[in-house]
PADREN-838543 format. One record per atom (N, C-alpha, C): residue number from 1; atom name; y, z, x. Coordinates in steps of 0.02 Angstrom, whole numbers. Atoms other than C-alpha are relative to their C-alpha. Example, Ala and Ser with C-alpha at 12.3 -4.5 7.8 and 13.67 -1.06 7.14 Angstrom:
2
{nr->1; atom->N; py->-59; pz->0; px->45}
{nr->1; atom->CA; py->-225; pz->390; px->615}
{nr->1; atom->C; py->60; pz->0; px->45}
{nr->2; atom->N; py->-59; pz->-3; px->-42}
{nr->2; atom->CA; py->-53; pz->357; px->684}
{nr->2; atom->C; py->55; pz->37; px->-39}
This chain:
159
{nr->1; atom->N; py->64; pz->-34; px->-4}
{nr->1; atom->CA; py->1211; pz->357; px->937}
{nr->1; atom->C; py->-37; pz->-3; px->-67}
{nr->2; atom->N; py->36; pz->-15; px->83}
{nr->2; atom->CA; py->1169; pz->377; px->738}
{nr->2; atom->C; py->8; pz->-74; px->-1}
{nr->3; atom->N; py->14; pz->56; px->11}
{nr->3; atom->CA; py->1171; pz->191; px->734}
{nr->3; atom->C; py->-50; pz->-17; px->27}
{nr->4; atom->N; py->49; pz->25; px->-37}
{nr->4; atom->CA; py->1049; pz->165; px->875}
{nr->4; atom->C; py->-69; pz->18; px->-41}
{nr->5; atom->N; py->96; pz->-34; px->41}
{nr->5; atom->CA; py->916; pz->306; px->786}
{nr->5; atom->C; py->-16; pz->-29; px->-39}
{nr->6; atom->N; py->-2; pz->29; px->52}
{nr->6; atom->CA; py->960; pz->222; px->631}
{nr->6; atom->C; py->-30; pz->-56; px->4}
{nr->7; atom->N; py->21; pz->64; px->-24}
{nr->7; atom->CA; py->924; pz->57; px->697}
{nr->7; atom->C; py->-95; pz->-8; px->17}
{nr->8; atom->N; py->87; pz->-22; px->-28}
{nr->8; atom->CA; py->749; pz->109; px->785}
{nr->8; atom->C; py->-32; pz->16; px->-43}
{nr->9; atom->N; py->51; pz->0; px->46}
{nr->9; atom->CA; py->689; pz->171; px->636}
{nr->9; atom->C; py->-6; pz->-53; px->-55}
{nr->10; atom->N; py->7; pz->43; px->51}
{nr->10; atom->CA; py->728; pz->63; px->511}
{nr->10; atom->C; py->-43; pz->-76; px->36}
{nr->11; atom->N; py->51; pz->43; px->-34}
{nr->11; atom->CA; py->655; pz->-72; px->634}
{nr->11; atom->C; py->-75; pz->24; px->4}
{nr->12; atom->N; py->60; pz->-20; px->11}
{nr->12; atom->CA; py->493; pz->15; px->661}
{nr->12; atom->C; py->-32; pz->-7; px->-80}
{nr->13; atom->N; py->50; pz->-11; px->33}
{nr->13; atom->CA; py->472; pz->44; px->495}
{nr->13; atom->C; py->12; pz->-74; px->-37}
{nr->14; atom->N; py->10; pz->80; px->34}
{nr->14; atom->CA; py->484; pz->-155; px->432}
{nr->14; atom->C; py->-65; pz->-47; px->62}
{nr->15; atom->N; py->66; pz->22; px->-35}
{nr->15; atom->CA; py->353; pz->-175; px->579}
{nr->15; atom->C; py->-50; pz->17; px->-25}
{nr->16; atom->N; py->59; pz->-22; px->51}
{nr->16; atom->CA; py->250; pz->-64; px->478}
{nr->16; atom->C; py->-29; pz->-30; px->-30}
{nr->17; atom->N; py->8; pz->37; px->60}
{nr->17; atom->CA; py->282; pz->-134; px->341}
{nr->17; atom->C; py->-35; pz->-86; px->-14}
{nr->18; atom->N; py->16; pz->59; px->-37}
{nr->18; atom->CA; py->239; pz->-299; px->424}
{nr->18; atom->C; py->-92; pz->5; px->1}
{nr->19; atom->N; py->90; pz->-28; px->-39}
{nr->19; atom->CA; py->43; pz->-222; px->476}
{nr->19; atom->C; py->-11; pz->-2; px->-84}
{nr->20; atom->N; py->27; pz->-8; px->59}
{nr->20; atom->CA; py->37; pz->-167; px->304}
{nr->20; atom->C; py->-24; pz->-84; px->-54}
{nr->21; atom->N; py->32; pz->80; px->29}
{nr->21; atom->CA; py->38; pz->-347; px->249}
{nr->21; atom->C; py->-54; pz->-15; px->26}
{nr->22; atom->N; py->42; pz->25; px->-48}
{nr->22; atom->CA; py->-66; pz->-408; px->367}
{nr->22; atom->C; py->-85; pz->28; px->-21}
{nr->23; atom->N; py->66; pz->-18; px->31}
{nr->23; atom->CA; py->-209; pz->-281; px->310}
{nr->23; atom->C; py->0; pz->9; px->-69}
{nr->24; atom->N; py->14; pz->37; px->70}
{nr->24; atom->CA; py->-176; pz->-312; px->121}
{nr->24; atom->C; py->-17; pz->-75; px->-15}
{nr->25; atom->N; py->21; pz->64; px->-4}
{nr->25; atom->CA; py->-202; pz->-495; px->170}
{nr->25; atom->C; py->-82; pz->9; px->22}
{nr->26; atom->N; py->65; pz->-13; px->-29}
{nr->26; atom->CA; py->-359; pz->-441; px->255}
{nr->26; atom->C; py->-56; pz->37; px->-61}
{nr->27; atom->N; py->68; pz->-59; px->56}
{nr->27; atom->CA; py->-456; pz->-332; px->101}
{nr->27; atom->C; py->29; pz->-53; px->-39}
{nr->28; atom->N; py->2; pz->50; px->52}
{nr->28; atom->CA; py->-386; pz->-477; px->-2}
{nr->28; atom->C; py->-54; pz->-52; px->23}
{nr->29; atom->N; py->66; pz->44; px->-16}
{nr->29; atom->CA; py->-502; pz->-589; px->95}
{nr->29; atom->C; py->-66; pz->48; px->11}
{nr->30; atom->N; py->71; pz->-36; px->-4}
{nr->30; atom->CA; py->-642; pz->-448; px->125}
{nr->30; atom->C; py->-45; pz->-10; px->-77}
{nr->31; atom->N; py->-23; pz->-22; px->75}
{nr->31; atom->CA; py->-621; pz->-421; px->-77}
{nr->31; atom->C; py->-69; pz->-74; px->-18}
{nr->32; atom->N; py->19; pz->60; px->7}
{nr->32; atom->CA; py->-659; pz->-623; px->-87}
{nr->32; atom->C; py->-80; pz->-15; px->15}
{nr->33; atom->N; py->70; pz->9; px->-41}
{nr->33; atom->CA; py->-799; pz->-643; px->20}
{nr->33; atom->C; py->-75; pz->64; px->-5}
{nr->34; atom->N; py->59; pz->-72; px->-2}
{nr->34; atom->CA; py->-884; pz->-470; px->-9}
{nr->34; atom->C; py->-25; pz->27; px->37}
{nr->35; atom->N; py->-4; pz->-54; px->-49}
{nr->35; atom->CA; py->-880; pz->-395; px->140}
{nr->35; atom->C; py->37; pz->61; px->-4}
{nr->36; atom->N; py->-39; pz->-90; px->24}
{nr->36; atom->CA; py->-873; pz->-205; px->98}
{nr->36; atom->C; py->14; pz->37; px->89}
{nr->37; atom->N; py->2; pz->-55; px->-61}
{nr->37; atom->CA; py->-871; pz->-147; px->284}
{nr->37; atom->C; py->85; pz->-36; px->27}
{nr->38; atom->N; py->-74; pz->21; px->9}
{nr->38; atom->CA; py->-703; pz->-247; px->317}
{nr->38; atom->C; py->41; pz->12; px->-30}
{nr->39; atom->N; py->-63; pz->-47; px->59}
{nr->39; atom->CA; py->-619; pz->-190; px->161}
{nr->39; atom->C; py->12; pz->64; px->32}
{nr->40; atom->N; py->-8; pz->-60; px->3}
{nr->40; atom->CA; py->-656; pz->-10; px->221}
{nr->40; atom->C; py->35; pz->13; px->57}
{nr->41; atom->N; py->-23; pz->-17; px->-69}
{nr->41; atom->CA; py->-601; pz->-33; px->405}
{nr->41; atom->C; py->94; pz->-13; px->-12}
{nr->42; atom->N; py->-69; pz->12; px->18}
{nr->42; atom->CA; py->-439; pz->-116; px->326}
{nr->42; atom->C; py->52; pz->48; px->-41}
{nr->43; atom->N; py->-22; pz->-60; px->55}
{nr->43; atom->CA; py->-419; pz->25; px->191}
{nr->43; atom->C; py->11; pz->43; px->64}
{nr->44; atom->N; py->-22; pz->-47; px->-59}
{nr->44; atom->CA; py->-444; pz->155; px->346}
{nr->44; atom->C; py->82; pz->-7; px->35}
{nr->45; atom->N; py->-76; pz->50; px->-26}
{nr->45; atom->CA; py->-302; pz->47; px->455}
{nr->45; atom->C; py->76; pz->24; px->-42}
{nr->46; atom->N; py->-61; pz->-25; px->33}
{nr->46; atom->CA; py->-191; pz->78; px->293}
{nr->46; atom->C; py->3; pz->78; px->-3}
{nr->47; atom->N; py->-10; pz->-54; px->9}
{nr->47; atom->CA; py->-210; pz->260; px->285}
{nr->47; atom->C; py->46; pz->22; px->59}
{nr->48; atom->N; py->-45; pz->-7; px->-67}
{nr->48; atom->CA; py->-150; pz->262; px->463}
{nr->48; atom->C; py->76; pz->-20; px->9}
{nr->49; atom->N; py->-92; pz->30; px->-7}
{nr->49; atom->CA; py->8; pz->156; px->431}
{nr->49; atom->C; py->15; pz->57; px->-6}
{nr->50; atom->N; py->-14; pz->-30; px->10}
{nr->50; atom->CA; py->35; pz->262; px->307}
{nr->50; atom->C; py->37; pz->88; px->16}
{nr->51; atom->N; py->-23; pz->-55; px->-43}
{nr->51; atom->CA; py->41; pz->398; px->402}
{nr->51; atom->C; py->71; pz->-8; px->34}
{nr->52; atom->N; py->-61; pz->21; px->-86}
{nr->52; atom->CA; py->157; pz->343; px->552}
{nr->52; atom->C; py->52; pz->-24; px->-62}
{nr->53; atom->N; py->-69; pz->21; px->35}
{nr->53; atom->CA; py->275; pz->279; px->393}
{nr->53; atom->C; py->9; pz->61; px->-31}
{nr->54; atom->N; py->-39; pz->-83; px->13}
{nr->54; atom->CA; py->289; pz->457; px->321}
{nr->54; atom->C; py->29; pz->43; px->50}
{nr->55; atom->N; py->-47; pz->-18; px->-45}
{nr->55; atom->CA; py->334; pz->505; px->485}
{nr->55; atom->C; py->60; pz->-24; px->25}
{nr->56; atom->N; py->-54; pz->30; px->-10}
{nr->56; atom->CA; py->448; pz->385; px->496}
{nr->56; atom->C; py->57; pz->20; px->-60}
{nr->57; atom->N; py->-30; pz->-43; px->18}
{nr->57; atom->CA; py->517; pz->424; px->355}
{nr->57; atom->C; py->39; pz->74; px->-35}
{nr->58; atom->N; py->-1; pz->-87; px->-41}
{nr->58; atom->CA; py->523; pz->613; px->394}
{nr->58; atom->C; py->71; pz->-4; px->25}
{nr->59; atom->N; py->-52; pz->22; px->-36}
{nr->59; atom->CA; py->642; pz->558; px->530}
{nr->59; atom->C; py->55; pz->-8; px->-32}
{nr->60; atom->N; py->-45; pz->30; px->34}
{nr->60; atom->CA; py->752; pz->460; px->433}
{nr->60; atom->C; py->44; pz->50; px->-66}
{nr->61; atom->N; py->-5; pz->-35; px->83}
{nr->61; atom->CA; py->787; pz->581; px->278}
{nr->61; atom->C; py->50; pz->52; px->78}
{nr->62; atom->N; py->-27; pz->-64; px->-39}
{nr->62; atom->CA; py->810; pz->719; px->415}
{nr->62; atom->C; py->78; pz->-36; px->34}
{nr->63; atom->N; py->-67; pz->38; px->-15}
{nr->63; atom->CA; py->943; pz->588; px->511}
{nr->63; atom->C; py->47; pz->-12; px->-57}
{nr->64; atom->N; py->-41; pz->-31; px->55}
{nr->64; atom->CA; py->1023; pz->569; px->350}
{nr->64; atom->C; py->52; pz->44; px->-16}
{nr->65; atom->N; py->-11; pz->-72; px->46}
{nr->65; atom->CA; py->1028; pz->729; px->278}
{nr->65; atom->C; py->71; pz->20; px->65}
{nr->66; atom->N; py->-53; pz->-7; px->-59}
{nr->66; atom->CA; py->1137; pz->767; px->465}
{nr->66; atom->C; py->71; pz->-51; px->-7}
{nr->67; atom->N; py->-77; pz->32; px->9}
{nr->67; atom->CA; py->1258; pz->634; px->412}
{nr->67; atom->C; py->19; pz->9; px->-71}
{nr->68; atom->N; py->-19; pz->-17; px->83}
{nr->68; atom->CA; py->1269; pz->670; px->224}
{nr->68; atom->C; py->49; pz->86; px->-25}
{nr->69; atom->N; py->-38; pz->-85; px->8}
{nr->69; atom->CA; py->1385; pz->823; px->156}
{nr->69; atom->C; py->-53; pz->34; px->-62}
{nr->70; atom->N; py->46; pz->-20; px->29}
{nr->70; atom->CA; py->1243; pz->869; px->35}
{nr->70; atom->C; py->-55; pz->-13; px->7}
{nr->71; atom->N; py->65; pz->39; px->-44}
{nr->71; atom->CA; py->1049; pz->853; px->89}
{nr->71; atom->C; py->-14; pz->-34; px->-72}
{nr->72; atom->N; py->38; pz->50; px->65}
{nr->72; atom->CA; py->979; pz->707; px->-26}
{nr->72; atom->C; py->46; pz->-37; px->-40}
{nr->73; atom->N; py->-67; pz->28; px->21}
{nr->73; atom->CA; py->1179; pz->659; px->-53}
{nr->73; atom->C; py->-18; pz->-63; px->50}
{nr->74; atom->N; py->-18; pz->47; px->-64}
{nr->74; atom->CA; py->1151; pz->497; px->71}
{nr->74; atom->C; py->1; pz->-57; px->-43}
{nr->75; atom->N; py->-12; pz->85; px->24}
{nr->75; atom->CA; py->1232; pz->318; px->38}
{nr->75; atom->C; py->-14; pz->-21; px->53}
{nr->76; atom->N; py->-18; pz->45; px->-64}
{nr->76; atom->CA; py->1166; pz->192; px->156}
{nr->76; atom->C; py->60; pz->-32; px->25}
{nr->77; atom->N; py->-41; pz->20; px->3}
{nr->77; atom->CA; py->1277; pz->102; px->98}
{nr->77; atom->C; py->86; pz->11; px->28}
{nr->78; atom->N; py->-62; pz->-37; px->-22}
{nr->78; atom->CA; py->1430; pz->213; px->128}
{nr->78; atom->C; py->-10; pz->-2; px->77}
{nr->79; atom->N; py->5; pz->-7; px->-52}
{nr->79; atom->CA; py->1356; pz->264; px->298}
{nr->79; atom->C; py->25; pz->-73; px->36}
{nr->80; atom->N; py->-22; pz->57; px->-46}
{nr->80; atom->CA; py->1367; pz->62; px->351}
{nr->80; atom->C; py->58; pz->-1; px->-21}
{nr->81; atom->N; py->-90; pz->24; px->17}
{nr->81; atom->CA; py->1541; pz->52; px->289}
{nr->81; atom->C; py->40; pz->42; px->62}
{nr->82; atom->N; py->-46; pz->-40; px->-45}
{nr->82; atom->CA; py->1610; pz->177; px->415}
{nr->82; atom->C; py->-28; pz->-36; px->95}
{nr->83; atom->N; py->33; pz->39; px->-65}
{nr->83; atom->CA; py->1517; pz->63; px->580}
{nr->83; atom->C; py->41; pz->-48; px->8}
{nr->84; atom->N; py->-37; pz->47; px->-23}
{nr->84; atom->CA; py->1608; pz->-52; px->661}
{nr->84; atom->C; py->-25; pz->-86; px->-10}
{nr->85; atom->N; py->26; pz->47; px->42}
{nr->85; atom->CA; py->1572; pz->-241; px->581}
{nr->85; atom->C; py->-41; pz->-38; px->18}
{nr->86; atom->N; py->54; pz->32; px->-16}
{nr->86; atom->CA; py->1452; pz->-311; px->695}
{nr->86; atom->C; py->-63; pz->54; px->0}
{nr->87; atom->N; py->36; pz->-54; px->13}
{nr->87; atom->CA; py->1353; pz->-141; px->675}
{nr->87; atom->C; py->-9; pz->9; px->-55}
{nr->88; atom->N; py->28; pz->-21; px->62}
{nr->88; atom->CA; py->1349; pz->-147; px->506}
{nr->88; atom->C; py->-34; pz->-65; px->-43}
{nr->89; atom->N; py->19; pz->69; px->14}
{nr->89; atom->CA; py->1315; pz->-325; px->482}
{nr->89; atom->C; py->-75; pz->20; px->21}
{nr->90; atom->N; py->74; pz->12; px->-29}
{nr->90; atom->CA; py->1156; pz->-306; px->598}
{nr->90; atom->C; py->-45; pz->64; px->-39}
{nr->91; atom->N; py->24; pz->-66; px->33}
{nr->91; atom->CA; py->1106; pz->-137; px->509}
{nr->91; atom->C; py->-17; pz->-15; px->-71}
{nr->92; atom->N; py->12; pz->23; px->89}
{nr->92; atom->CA; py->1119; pz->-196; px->336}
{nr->92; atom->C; py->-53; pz->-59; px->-29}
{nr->93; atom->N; py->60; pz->40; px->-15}
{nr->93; atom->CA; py->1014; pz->-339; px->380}
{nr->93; atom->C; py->-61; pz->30; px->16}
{nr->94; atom->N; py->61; pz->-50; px->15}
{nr->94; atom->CA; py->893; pz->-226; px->422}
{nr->94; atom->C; py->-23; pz->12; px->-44}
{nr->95; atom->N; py->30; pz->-14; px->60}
{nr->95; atom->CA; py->886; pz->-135; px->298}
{nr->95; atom->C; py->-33; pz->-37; px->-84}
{nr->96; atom->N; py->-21; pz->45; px->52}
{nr->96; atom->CA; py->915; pz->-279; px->169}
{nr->96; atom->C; py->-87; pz->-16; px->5}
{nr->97; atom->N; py->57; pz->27; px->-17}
{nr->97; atom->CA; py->762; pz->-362; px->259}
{nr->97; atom->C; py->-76; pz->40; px->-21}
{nr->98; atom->N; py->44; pz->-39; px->26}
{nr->98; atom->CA; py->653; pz->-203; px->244}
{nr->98; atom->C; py->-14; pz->24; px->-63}
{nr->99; atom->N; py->1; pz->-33; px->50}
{nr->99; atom->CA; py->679; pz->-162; px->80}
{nr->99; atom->C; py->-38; pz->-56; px->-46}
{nr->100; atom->N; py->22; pz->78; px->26}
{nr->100; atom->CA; py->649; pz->-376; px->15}
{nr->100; atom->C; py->-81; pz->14; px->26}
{nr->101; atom->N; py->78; pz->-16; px->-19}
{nr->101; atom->CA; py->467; pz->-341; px->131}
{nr->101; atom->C; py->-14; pz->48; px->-33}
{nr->102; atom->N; py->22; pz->-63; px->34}
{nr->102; atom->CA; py->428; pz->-175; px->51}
{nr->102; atom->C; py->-17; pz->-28; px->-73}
{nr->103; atom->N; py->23; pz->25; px->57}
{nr->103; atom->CA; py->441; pz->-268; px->-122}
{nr->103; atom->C; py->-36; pz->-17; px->-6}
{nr->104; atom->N; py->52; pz->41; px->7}
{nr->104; atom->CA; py->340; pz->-395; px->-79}
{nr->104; atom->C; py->-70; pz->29; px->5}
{nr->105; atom->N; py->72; pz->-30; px->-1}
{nr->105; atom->CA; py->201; pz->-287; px->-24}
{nr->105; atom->C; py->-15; pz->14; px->-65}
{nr->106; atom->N; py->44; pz->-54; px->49}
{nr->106; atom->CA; py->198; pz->-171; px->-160}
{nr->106; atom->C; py->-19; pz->-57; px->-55}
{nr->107; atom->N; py->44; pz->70; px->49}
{nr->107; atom->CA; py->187; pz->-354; px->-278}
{nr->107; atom->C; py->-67; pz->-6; px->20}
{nr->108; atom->N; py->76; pz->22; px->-33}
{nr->108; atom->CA; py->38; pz->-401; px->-171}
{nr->108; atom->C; py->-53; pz->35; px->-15}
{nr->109; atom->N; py->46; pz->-58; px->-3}
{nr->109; atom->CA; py->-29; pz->-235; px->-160}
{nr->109; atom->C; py->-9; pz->4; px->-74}
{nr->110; atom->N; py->17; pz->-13; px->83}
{nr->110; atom->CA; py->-20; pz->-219; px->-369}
{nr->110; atom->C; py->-46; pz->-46; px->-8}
{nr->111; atom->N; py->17; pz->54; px->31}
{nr->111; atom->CA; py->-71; pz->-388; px->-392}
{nr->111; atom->C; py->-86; pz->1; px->18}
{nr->112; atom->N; py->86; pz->-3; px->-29}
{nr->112; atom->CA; py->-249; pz->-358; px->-278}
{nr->112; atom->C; py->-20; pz->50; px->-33}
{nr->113; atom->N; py->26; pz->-58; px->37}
{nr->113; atom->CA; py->-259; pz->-198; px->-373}
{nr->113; atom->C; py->-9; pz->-10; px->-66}
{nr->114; atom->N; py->45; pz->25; px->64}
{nr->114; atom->CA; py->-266; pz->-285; px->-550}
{nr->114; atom->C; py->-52; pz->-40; px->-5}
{nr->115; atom->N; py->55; pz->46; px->-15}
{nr->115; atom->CA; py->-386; pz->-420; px->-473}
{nr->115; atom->C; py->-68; pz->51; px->-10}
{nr->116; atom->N; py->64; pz->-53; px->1}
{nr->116; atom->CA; py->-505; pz->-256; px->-437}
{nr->116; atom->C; py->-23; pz->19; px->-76}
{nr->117; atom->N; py->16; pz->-37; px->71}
{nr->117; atom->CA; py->-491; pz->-169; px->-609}
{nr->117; atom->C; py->-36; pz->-47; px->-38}
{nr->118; atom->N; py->5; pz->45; px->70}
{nr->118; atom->CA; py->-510; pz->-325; px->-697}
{nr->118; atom->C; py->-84; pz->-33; px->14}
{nr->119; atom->N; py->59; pz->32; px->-26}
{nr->119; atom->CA; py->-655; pz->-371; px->-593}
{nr->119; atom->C; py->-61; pz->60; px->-14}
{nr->120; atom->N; py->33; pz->-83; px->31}
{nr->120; atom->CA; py->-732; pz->-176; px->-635}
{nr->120; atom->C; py->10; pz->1; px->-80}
{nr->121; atom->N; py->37; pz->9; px->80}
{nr->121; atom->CA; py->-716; pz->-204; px->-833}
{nr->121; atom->C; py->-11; pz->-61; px->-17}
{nr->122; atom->N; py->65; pz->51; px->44}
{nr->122; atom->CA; py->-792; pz->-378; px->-840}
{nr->122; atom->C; py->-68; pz->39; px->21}
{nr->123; atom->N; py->38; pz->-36; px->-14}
{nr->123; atom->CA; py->-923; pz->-263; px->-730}
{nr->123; atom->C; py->-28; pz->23; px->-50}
{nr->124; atom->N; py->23; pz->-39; px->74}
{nr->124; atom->CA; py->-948; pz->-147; px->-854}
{nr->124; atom->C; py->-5; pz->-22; px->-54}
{nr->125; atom->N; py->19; pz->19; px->65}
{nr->125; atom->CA; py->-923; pz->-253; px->-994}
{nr->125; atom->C; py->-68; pz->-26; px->-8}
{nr->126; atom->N; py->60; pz->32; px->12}
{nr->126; atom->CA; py->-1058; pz->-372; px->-938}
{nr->126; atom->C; py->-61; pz->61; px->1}
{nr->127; atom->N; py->42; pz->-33; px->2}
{nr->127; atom->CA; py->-1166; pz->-202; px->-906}
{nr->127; atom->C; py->-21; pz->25; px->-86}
{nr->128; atom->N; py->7; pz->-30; px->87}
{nr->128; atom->CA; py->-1143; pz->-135; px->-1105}
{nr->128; atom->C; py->-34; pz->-69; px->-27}
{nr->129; atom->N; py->35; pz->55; px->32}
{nr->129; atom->CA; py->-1193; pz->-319; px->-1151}
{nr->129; atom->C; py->-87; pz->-20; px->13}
{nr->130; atom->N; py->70; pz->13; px->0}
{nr->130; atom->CA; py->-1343; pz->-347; px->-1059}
{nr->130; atom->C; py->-43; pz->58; px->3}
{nr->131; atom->N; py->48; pz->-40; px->10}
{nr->131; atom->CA; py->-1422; pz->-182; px->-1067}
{nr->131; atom->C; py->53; pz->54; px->-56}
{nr->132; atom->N; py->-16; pz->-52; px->84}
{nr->132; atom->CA; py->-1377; pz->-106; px->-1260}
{nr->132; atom->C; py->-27; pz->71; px->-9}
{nr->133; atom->N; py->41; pz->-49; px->0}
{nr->133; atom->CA; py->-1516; pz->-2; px->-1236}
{nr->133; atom->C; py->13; pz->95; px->32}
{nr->134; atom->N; py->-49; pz->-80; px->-48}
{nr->134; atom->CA; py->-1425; pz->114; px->-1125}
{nr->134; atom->C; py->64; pz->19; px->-8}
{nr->135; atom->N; py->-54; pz->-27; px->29}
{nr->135; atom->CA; py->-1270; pz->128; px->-1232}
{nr->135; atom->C; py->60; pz->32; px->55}
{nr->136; atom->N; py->-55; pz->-20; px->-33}
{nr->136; atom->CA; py->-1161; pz->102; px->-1090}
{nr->136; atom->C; py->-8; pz->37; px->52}
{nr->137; atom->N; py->-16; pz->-37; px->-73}
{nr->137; atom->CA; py->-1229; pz->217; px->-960}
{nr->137; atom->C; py->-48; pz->-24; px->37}
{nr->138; atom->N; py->39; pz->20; px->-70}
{nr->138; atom->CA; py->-1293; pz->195; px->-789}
{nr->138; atom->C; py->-34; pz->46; px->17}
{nr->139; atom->N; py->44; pz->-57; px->-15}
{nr->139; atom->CA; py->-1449; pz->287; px->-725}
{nr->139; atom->C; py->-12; pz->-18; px->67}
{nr->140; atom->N; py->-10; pz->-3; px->-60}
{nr->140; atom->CA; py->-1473; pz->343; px->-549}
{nr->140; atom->C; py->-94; pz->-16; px->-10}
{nr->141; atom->N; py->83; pz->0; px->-21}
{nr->141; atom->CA; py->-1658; pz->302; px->-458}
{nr->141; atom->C; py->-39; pz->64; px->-43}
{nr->142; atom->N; py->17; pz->-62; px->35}
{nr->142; atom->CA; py->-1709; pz->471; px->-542}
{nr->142; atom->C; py->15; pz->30; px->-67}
{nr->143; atom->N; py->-9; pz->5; px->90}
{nr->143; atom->CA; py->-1663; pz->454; px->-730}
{nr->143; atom->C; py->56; pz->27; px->-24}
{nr->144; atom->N; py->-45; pz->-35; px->23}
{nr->144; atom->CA; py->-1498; pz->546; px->-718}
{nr->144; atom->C; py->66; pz->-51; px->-1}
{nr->145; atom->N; py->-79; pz->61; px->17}
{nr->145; atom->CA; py->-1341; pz->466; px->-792}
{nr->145; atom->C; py->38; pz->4; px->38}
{nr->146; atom->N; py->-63; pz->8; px->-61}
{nr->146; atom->CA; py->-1215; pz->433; px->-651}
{nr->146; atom->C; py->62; pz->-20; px->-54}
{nr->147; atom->N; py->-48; pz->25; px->21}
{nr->147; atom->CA; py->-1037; pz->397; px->-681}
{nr->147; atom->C; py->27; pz->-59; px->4}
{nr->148; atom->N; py->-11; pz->62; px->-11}
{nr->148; atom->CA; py->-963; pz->244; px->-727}
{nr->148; atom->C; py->54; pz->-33; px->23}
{nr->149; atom->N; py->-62; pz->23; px->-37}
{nr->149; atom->CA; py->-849; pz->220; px->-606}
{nr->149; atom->C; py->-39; pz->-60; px->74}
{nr->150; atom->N; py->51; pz->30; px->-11}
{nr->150; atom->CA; py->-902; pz->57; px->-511}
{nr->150; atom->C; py->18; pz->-27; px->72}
{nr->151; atom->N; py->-44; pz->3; px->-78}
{nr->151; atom->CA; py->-810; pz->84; px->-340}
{nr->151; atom->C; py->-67; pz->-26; px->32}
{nr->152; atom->N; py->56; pz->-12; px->-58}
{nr->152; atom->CA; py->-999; pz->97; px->-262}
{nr->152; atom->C; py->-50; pz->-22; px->-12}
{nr->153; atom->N; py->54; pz->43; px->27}
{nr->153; atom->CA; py->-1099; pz->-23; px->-359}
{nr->153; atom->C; py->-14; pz->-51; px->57}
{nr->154; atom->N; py->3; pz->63; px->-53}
{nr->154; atom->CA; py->-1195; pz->-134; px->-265}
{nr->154; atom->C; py->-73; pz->-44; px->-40}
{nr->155; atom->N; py->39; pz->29; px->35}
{nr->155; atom->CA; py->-1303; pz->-267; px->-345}
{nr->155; atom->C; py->-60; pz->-39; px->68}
{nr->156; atom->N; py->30; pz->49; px->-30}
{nr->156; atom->CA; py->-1456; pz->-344; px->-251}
{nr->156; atom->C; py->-51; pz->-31; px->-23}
{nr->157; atom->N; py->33; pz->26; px->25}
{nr->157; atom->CA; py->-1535; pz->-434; px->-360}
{nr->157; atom->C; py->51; pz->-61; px->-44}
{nr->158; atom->N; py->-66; pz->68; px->28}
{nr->158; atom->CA; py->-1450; pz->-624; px->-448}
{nr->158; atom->C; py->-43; pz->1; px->-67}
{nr->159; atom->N; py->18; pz->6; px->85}
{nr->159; atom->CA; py->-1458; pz->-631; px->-639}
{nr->159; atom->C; py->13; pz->-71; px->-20}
């Protein structure tokens, strides 16, 4: 029985983890192309994984904690050692599998997230260069200095 739950979740959550690629591949091409309404539907999408994977693992901690002699004492590891060897073979693969995907995201996911930053201080740099005059700050339609954070810049005009 604690193998099956075990099993079901850890499967679900490398399907997740699976989606989650899928829409970091997707705001990596929105990103590209400059489609802001695709990034945001893809950003949304991830909040939702997110979700359903904290519930997942919710689950999992709580299944655990029921096989562990201290809560937050849990060896996977240990746990597959006491399964019988085609149960722990297929389990460990699991996990093995989910944990190798999980890396890779969060690489991906960093790697699109220094693309942004880096793409927000040539932003700003090129803004301090071509207008000196304004020592760096940005003014709203109405003369008041906004912040220079450049999540919500939108340019329509080509220099």
């Amino acid at each position: 029985m604690m193998f099956e739950q075990c099993r079901e979740i850890l499967l679900k959550e490398s399907e997740l983890i699976q989606h989650i690629a899928g829409q970091q591949e997707g705001i990596h091409e929105a990103v590209m192309s400059r489609n802001w309404t695709d990034f945001e539907e893809h950003f949304a999408a991830l909040e939702r994984i997110k979700a359903e994977i904290t519930d997942l693992e919710d689950e999992r901690e709580r299944l655990f904690d029921g096989v562990s002699e201290k809560p937050g004492d849990f060896s996977f590891y240990a746990f597959a050692a006491q399964l019988p060897a085609q149960q722990r073979v297929e389990l460990t693969e699991i996990y093995r599998s989910l944990k190798l995907e999980t890396l890779r995201v969060r690489m991906a996911g960093e790697a699109l997230m220094s693309y942004i930053a880096e793409a927000r201080m040539t932003m700003a740099g090129f803004f301090e260069i071509a207008f000196p005059d304004r020592r760096g700050k940005i003014y709203s339609p109405y003369g008041i200095p906004v912040s220079h954070d450049m999540r919500s810049m939108v340019l329509n005009r080509s220099f």
